[in-house]
C-alpha positions, 0 to 999 in steps of 0.5 A: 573484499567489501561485502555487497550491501543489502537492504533490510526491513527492521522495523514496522508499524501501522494506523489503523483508525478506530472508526468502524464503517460497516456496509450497512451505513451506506444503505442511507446513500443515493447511488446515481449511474455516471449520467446522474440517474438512479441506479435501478437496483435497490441500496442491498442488492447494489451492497451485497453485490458489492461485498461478493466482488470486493470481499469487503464488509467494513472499512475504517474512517479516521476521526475528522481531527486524524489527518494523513501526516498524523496516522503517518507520524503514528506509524512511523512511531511504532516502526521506529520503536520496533527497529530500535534505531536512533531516529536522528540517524535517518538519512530518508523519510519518504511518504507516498500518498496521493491527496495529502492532508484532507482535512475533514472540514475543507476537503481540498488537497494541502500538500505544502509543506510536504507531508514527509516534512510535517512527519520529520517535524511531528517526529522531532526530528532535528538532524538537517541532513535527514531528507524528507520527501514525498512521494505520489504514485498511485496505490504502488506509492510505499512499495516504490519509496521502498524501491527508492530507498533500496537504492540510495542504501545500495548506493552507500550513499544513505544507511537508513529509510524510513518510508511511510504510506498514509491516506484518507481516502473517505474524504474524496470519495464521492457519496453517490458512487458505490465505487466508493465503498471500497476506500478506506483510511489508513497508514503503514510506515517500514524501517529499511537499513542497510546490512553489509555482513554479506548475508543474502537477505534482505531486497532481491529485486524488483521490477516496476512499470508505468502503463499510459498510452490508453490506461492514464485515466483507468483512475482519475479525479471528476465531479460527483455523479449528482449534477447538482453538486458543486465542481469539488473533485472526487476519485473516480475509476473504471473499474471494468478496465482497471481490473482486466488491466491487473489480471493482463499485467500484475502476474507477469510482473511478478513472474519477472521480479522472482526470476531477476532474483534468481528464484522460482515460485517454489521458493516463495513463502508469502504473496503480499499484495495491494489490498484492492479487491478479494476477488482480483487479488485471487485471480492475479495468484491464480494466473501468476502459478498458472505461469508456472504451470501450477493449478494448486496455490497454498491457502496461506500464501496470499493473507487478506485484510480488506474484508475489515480494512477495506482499501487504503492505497498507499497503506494497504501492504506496509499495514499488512506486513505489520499485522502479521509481524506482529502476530495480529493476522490469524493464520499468517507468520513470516519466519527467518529466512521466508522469501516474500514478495511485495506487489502493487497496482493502481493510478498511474497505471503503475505496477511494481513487485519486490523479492525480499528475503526475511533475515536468518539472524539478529546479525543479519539485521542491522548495519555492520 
């Protein structure tokens, strides 16, 4: 009787920029209200109540000559290495994103050809049959590649992925908005294979959703609050709703994902969620155990990285997991057989979250 194919993480790696941009270089910035007036707070008092809200105290840009495919392709690199498997044999590459390759001196949208194709060729890859795509889905975009990608392995029909998340959100943002403080610049890239040993590790469930009868624009592109500026469009969000939109939806979602797996939130090791805000990142947690009727949350159950690397949409949770499977996130490890979950919120209004199970052995990992 054939085994139940399962799909495993076997290879991660990430970008981050080496340009530092801490709060201060924004106290140079002229912050207007929506209707292009000065805000009355003064530049400090806007940023450190930036910083109490968002637990953000830089971020990082990339180098004007750093365009999305590339920290993908630089991403992808380090995962392809990790996972040790021949880069040929990929069936998928799928990079999520929302803007494509923003260049620096012409900040227009450049998404042809696509970015997964740009990745397949600055990865040298010349295997016809290794399909590269791409893929816009709001902040979700890498979790939902993975998704996708779990299913074309279940399926058979593929042995292996490689899903990249990679952004430049510095370069929409809109100078006068302090809501722009919170984009940063950034990839992660994962290699997913399959694995028919009959093992339970590897994807467990997931379970996605897209909101938009009254959420569609909760995040969306507009003119820049100067009147004066041109007709160049900028990332904009409400971020009231957006946030009640999270703190209503996210915890149930996951709630749903563990219990489609046929497990409790005991079982789970390690929440690794988009990094889009400290402050609603803790009250998701703290409303996804109060489900379970749990007040007490382990401290080391959610590990953070925006207070350094602010937002970066797509990459936020693909650069996470490897920061920590690379011993870079003091605190934090991921172990064989640890259950983790993977969530994600943002323009859509999408929401997704995945159960996966960290492979017990070597024989767990790559395709039998």
């Amino acid at each position: 009787m054939a085994h139940q194919i399962r799909t495993v993480i076997t290879g991660t790696g990430s970008y981050i920029p080496d340009r530092v941009v801490p709060n201060s270089d924004f106290l140079k910035n002229t912050f207007l209200e929506k209707n292009g007036t000065p805000f009355e707070k003064s530049n400090e008092e806007t940023i450190d109540k930036f910083r109490e809200i968002t637990g953000i105290e830089e971020r990082r840009f990339a180098d004007d000559n750093m365009l999305a495919s590339d920290m993908g392709a630089h991403a992808a690199e380090q995962a392809l290495e990790m996972s040790g498997m021949d880069r040929e044999k990929l069936d998928y590459i799928i990079v999520a994103h929302n803007f494509g390759d923003v260049r620096a001196e012409n900040r227009r949208v450049d998404m042809v050809p696509s970015l997964a194709s740009k990745v397949k060729h600055k990865l040298g890859i010349k295997n016809p049959y290794c399909v590269a795509y791409d893929l816009p889905f709001g902040c979700p975009g890498w979790l939902q590649g993975v998704i996708q990608a779990n299913y074309y392995i279940r399926s058979g029909d593929a042995k292996s992925a490689l899903v990249i998340g990679t952004e430049t959100l510095s370069r929409i943002c809109d100078p006068h908005d302090r809501d722009s403080m919170i984009y940063a610049d950034g990839a992660g890239a994962t290699v997913l294979q399959a694995n028919n040993s009959g093992s339970d590790s590897g994807i467990l469930s997931h379970v996605a959703r897209t909101d938009t009868e009254t959420q569609v624009h909760y995040l969306n592109m507009d003119r820049s609050y100067d009147e004066s500026a041109d007709d160049t469009l900028y990332l904009k969000m409400d971020g009231r709703k957006l946030y009640q939109y999270a703190l209503s939806n996210v915890p149930g979602l996951v709630k749903k994902s563990i219990e489609k797996a046929g497990l409790d939130l005991k079982d789970v090791n390690k929440v690794l969620i988009h990094q889009a805000n400290e402050k609603m990142d803790e009250a998701i947690l703290q409303r996804l155990f109060k489900l379970y009727d749990k007040q007490e949350m382990p401290y080391d159950i959610m590990p953070m990285t925006i207070s350094k690397l602010g937002n970066t949409s797509v990459a936020t949770v693909p650069t996470l997991l490897d920061l920590i499977l690379r011993k870079q996130l003091d605190g934090h490890s991921i172990n064989p057989g640890d259950t983790i979950i993977f969530a994600s919120v943002g323009a859509g209004m999408n929401i997704n979250s995945m159960v996966y199970r960290v492979p017990k052995n070597e024989s767990d990992i790559h395709e039998s």
